[in-house]
C-alpha positions in Angstrom: 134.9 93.2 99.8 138.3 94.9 100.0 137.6 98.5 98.9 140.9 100.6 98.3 141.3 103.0 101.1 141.6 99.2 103.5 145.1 98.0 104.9 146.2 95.3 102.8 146.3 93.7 106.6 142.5 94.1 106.9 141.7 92.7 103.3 144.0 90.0 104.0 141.9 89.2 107.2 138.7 89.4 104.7 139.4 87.0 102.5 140.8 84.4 105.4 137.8 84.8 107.2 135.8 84.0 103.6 138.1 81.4 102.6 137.3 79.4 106.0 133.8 79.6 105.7 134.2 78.2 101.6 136.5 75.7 103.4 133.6 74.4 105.6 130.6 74.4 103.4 132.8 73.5 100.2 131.8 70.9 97.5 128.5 70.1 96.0 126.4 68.3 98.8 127.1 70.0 102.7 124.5 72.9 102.0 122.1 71.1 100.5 122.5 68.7 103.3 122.3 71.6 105.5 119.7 73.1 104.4 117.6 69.7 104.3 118.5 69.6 108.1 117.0 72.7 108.2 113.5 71.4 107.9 114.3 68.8 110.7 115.6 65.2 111.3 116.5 62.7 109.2 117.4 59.1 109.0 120.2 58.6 107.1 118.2 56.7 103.6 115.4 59.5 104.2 118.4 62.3 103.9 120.3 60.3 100.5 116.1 60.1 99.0 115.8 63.6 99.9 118.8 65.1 98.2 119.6 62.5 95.4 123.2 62.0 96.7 125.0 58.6 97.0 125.1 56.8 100.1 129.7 56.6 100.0 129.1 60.5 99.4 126.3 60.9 102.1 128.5 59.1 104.7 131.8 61.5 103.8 129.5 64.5 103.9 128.2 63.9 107.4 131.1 63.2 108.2 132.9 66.2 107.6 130.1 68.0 108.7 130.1 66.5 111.9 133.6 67.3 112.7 132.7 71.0 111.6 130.1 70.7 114.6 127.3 71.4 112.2 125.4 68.2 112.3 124.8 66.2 115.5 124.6 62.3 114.9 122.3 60.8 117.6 122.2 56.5 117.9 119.2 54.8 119.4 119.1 51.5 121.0 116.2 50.1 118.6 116.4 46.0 116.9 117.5 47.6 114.1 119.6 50.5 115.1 118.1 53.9 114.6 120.0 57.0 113.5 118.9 59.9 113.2 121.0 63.2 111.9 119.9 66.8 112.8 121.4 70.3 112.8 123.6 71.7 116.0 122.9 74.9 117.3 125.6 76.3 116.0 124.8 75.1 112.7 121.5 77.2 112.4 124.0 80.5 113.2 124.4 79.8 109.3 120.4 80.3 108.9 121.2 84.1 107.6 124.6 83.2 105.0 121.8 80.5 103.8 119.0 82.8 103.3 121.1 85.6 101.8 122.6 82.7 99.1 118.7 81.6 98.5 117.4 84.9 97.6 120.5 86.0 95.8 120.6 82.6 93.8 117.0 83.3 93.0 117.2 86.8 91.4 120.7 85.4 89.4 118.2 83.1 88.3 115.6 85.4 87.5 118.0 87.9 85.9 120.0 85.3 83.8 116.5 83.2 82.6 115.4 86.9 81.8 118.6 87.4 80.1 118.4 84.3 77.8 114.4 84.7 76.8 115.4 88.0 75.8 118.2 87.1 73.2 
């Protein structure tokens, strides 16, 4: 947040720095992909089961993530080949944005089912 008594310079930095981080995790599917990764490794038709997501979307998503360094893509030499996707390291530096998103999505959740029972 950008309270008053900041430099515009500083708030400015702020929001870049925020705005990168939306860049990178934007859309629908990467955190959810992200945070399936979190549990461990998957083959790619366990991943699309896992988080009901199209395998043209699936294949952009990892995609983009693995250019982001976020998800490693590992190849084995198996009759049929074997891949396998799992997070990087630096990937599981987002373990505390994701945990701070889970337990605020869960009291919006709370607050807003509350919210409608109510009325």
């Amino acid at each position: 947040m950008c309270p008053e008594n900041n430099k515009k310079e500083e708030c400015s930095g702020h929001l870049l720095a925020i705005g990168d981080a939306l860049e990178v995790l934007n859309g629908k599917w990467k955190l959810p992909i992200i945070v399936a990764l979190s549990f461990g490794k998957f083959r790619f038709r366990d991943l699309q089961r896992e988080i009901n997501i199209s395998p043209k979307m699936l294949s952009k998503e990892l995609k983009d993530l693995e250019m982001q360094q976020l998800v490693k893509r590992t190849v084995f030499d198996t009759t049929p080949v074997t891949v396998e996707y799992s997070l990087t390291e630096y990937a599981r530096t987002l373990h505390d944005v994701i945990e701070a998103l889970h337990n605020w999505g869960m009291e919006h959740r709370r607050r807003v089912m509350g919210k409608n029972r109510a009325e």
